[in-house]
C-alpha positions in Angstrom: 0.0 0.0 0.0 1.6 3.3 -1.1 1.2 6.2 1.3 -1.6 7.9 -1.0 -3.7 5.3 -1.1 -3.4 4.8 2.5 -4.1 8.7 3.0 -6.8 8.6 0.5 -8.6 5.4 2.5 -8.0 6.3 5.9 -11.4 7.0 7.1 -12.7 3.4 5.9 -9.4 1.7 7.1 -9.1 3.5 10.7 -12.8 2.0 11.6 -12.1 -1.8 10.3 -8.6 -1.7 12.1 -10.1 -0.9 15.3 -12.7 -3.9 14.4 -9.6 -6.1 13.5 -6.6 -4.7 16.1 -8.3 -4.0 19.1 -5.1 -2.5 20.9 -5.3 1.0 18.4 -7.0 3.7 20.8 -8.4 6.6 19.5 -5.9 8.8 20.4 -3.4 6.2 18.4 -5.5 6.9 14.9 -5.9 10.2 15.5 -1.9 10.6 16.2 -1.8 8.9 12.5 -4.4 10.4 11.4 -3.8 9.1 7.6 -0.2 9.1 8.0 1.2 6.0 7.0 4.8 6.8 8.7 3.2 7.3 12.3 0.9 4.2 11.7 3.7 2.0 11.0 5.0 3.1 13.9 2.0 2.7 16.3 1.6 -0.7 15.0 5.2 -1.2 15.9 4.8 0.1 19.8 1.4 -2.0 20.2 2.1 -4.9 18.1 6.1 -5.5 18.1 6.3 -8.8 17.1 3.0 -9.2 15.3 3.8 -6.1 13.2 4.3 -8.3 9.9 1.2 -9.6 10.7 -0.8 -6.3 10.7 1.1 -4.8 7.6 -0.2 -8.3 5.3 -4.1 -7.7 6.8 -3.4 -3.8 5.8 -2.1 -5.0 2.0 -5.0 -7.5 1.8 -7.6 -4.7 2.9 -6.3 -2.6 0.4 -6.8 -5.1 -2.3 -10.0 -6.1 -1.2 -11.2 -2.1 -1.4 -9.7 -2.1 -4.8 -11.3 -4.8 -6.2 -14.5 -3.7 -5.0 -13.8 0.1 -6.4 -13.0 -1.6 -9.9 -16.2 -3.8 -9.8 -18.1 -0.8 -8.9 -16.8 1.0 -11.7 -17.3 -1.6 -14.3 -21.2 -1.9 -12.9 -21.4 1.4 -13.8 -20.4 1.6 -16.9 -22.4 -1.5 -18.1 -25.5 0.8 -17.0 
């Protein structure tokens, strides 16, 4: 996930990672607040050595919200 795509889908992302990773607080998403940089590092000080583990559910999210974007799309122009 690039860092503009994680800016651009922050307010989707920061509610499912609080649904997924229940150790993020709200004063650790708004400290990110759509910074990928500070998130990365939050996941590192609650997460340590589980941090590769949140990074792979971040990169399938992302994939996930892309596929749905593109199917989207393509439904709408078929109409």
């Amino acid at each position: 996930m690039n860092k503009e795509q994680f800016k651009g889908n922050w307010h989707q992302f920061k509610g499912e990672i609080k649904k997924q990773w229940g150790e993020f607080t709200d004063n650790d998403l708004l400290e990110a607040e759509g910074d990928y940089d500070k998130f990365l590092g939050i996941v590192q000080k609650r997460y340590g050595d589980r941090k590769e583990e949140v990074e792979r559910w971040m990169e399938d999210w992302q994939e996930r919200n892309e596929i749905l974007a593109r199917k989207a799309t393509e439904s709408r122009n078929q109409i």
